[in-house]
C-alpha positions as semicolon CSV with decimal commas, in nm:
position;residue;x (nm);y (nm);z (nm)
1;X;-2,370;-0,427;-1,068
2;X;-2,371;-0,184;-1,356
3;X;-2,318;0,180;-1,261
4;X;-2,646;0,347;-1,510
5;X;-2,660;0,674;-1,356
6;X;-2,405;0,999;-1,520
7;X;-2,070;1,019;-1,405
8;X;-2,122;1,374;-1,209
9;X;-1,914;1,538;-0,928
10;X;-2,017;1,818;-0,694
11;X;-1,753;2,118;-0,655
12;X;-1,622;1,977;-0,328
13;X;-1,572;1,661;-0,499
14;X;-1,400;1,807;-0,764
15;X;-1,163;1,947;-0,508
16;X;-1,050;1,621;-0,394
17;X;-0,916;1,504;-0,738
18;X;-0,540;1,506;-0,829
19;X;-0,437;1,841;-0,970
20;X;-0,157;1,814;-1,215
21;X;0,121;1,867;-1,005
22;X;0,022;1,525;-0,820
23;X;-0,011;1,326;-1,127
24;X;0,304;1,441;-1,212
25;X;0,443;1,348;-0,869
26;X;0,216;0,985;-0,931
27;X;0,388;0,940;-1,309
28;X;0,730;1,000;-1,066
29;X;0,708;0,796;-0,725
30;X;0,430;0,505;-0,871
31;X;0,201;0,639;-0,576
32;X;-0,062;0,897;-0,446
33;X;-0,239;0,955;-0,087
34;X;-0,530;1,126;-0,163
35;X;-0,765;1,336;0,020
36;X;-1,068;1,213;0,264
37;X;-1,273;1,065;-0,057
38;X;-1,472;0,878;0,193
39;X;-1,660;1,024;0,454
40;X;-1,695;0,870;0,843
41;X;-2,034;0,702;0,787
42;X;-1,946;0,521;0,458
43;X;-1,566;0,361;0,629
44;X;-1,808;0,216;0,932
45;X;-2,043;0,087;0,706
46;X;-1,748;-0,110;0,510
47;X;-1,636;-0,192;0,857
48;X;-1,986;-0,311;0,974
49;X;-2,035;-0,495;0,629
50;X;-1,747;-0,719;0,685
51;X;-1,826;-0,808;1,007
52;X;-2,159;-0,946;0,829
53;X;-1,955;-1,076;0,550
54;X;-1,684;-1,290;0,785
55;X;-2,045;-1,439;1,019
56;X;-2,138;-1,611;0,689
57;X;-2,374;-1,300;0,489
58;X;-2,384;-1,303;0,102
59;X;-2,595;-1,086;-0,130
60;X;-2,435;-1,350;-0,375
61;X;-2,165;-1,572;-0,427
62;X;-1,947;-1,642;-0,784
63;X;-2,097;-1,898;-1,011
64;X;-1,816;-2,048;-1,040
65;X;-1,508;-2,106;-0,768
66;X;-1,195;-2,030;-0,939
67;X;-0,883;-2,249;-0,851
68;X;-0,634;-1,947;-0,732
69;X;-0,957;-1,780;-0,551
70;X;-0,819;-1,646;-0,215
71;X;-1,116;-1,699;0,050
72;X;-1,087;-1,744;0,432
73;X;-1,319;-1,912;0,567
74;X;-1,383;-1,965;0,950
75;X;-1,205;-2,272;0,959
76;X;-0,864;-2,143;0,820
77;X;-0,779;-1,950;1,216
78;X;-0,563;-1,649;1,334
79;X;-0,443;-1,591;1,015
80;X;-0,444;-1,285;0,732
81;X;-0,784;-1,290;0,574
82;X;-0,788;-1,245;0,215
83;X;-1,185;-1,261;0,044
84;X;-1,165;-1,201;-0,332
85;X;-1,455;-1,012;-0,564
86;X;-1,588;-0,879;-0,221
87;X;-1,752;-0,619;-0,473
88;X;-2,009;-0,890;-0,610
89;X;-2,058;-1,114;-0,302
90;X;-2,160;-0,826;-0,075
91;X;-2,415;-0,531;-0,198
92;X;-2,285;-0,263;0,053
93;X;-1,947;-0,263;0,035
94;X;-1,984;-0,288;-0,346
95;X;-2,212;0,058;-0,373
96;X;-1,993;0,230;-0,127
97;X;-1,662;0,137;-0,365
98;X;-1,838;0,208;-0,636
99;X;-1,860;0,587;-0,560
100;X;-1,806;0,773;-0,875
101;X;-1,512;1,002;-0,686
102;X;-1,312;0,677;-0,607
103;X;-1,308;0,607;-0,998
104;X;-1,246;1,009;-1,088
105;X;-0,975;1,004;-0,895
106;X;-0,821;0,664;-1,019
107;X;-0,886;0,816;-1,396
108;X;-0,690;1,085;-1,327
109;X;-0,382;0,905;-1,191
110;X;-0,383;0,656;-1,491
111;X;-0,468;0,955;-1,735
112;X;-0,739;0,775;-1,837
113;X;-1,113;0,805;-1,979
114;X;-1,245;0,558;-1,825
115;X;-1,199;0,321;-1,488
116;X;-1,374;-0,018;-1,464
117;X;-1,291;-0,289;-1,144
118;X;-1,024;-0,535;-1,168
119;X;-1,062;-0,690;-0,850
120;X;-1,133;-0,674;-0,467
121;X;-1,004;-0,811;-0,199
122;X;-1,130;-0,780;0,179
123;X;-0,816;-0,812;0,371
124;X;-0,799;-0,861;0,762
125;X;-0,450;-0,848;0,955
126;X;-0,526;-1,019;1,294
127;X;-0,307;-0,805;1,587
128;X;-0,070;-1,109;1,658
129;X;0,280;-0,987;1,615
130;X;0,404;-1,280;1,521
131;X;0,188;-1,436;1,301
132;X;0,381;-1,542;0,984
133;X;0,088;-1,451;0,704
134;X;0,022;-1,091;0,824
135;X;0,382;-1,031;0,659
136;X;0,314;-0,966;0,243
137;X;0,628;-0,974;0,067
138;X;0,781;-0,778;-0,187
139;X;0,578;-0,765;-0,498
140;X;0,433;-0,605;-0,780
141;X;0,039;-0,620;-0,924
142;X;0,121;-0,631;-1,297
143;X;0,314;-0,952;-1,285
144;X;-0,011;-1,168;-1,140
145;X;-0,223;-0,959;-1,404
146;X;-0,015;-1,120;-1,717
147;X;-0,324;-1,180;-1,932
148;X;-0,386;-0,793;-1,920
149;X;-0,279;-0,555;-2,188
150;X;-0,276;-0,260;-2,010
151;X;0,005;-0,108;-1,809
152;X;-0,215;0,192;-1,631
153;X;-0,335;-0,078;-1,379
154;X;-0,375;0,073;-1,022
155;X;-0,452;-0,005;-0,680
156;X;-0,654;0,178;-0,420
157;X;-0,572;0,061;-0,088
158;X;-0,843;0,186;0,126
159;X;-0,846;0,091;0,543
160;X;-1,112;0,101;0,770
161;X;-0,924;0,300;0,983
162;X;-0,657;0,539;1,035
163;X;-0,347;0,323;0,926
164;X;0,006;0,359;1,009
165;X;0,337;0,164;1,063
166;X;0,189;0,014;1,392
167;X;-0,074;-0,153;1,203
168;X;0,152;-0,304;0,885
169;X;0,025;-0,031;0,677
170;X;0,129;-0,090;0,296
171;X;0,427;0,061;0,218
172;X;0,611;0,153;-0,135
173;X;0,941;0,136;-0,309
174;X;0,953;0,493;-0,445
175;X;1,011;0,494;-0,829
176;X;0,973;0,147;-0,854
177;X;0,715;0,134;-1,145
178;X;0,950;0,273;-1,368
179;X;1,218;0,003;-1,316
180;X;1,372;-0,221;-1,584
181;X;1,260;-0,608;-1,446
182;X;1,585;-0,900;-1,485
183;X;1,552;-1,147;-1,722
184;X;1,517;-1,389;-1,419
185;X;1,287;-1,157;-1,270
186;X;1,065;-1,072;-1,581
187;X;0,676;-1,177;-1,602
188;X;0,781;-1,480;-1,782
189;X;0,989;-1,655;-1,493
190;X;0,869;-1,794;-1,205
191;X;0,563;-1,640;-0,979
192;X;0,624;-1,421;-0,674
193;X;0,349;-1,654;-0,512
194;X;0,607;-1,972;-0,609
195;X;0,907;-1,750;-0,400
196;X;1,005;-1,723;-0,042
197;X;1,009;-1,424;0,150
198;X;1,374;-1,415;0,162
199;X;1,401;-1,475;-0,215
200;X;1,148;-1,183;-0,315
201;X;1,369;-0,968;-0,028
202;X;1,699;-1,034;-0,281
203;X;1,486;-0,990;-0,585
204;X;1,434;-0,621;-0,471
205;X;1,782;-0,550;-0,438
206;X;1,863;-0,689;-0,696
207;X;1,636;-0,535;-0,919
208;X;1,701;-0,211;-0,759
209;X;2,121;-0,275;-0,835
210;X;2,023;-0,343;-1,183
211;X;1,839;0,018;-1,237
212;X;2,156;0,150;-1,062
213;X;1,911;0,318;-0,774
214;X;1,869;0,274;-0,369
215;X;1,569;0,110;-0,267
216;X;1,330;0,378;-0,080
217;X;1,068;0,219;0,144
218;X;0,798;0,461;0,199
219;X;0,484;0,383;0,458
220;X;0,183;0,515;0,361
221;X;0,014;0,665;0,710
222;X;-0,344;0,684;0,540
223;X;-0,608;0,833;0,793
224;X;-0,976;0,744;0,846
225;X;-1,126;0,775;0,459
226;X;-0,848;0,847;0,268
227;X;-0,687;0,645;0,035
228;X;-0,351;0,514;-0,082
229;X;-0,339;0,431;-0,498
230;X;-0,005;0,291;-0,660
231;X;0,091;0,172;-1,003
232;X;0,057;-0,161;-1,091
233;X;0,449;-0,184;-1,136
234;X;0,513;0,001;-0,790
235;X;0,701;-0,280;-0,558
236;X;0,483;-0,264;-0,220
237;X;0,439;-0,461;0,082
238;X;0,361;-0,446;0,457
239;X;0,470;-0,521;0,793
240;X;0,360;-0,722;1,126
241;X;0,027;-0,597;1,303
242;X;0,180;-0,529;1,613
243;X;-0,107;-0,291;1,735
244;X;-0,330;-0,417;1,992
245;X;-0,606;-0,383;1,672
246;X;-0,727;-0,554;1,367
247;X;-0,583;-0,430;1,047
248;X;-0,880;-0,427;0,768
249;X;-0,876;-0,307;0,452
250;X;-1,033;-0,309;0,098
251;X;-0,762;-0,377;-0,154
252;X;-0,903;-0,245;-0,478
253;X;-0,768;-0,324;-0,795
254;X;-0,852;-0,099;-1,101
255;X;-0,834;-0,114;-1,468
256;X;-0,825;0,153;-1,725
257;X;-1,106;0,093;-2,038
258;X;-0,880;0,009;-2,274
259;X;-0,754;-0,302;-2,091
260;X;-0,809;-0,654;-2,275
261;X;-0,754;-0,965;-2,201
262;X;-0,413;-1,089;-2,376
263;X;-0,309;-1,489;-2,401
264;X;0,007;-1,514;-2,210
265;X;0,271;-1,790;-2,126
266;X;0,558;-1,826;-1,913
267;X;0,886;-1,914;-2,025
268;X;0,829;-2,264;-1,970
269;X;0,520;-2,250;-2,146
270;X;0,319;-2,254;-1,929
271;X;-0,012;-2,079;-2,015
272;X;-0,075;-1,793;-1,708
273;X;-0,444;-1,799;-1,604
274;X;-0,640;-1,546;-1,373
275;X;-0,979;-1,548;-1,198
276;X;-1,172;-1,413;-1,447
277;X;-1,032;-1,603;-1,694
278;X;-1,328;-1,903;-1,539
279;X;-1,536;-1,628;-1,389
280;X;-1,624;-1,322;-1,686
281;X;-1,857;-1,370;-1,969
282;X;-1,708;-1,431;-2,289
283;X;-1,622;-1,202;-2,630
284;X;-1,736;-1,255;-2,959
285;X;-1,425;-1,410;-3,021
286;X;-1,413;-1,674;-2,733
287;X;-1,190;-1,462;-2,475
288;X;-1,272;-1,393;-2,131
289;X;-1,461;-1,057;-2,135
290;X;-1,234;-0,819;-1,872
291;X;-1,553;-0,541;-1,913
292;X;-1,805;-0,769;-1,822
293;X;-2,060;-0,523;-1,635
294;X;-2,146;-0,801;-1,357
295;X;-1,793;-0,851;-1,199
296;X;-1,605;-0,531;-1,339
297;X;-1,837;-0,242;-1,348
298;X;-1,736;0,129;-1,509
299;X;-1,639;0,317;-1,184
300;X;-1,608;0,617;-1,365
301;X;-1,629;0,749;-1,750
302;X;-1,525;1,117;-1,835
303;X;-1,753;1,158;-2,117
């Protein structure tokens, strides 16, 4: 899984990465919509690749199922498809998001010297308008990735597809990464996955009322092969499919190399777990290993 080859560019790579003005704009709103960083040929091949992946291929499959894993399976229906560490099961779609310009890009945005995988997830929004699961709440990344010490954490939302409104393309709270969290809304209460919809719709208000600032939804309209990133403190979200299409996506979550993982409890004390935490090889001193090379590869390392 290891990337072994230099971390190189060519000039019209180069071209595509954030200039400072952007970053600046990034360290503002909490999110960036790059350039085309993926050309026609590599976006089908994702596309073709889950198609593969969904009639039962694997290159490989996790040693180990962890107990939050999201994975549909034939079985679950119409629904949203989530399939977790997509990265490691499948051998194309890994290569193709391992493309050093994906990573360059991410390093930039985080100001970072190095970008290593978090996590994937192969996501599918059936086109049925009404179907409950297509809607994702209100939400942040950083408060499921507790056990992380790092707060440059980003996402690269990248569709198979040109994506808009239509298709419940993610969409952003402007600013949000730089808001103050409630006590009841901090990473030591209770999980956004243990909230309702309508609960995590109040807790955005609320939050927002609490920075003293208007909530500002913002839909990313992302064309074929280019990709939205946010901050791993941006709130984000999407809407119904209510094209006549599937919605698919890779949702790629990023970490800088300084990130570790961190013991962490909630305020019941309750100790917070994550994937890895059963998945990852372990450190010298008996913690899971967040740079394991087999599940979280270097994406991309400036020197």
């Amino acid at each position: 899984m290891q990337n072994t080859a230099p971390f190189t560019l060519t000039d019209e790579e180069r071209a595509l990465l954030p200039t400072d003005e952007e970053v600046d704009l990034y360290t503002e709103r909490g999110w960036y919509l790059s350039g085309k960083l993926f050309t026609d040929e590599e976006i089908d091949l994702l596309e073709a690749a889950s198609e593969r992946f969904y009639a039962g291929h694997r290159d490989r499959t996790l040693p180990v199922r962890p107990p939050k894993l999201a994975y549909w399976e034939p079985d679950h229906g119409s629904v949203q498809r989530h399939n977790d560490y997509i990265h490691y099961e499948d051998d194309t779609i890994g290569r193709i998001l391992r493309k050093p310009l994906l990573g360059a890009v991410a390093a930039r945005l985080a100001e970072a010297e190095e970008i290593r995988v978090f996590q994937s997830t192969l996501i599918y929004k059936p086109p049925v308008a009404g179907e409950r699961s297509n809607i994702v709440p209100w939400h942040f990344d950083r408060h499921y990735w507790a056990t992380s010490t790092s707060e440059r954490m980003l996402t690269a939302f990248i569709p198979f597809h040109h994506c808009d409104e239509e298709m419940g393309t993610i969409t952003m709270v402007d600013g949000s990464h730089r808001w103050k969290e409630t006590a009841a809304n901090d990473a030591t209460s209770l999980h956004f996955a243990e909230r309702d919809r309508s609960e995590l719709d109040q807790m955005l208000e609320e939050n927002a009322a609490y920075n003293g600032v208007e909530v500002r939804k913002v839909p990313m309209v992302i064309p074929k092969g280019h990709v939205s990133f946010h901050h791993c403190r941006t709130y984000h979200g999407s809407g119904a499919n209510v094209s006549d299409r599937p919605r698919r996506a890779i949702s790629f979550h990023l970490q800088d190399g300084e990130n570790r993982y961190r013991a962490f409890r909630r305020s019941d004390g309750t100790e917070v777990t994550y994937n890895h935490d059963v998945v990852v090889r372990r450190t010298p001193e008996g913690t899971p290993d967040y740079a394991d090379p087999d599940f979280l590869p270097v994406l991309w390392r400036t020197r």
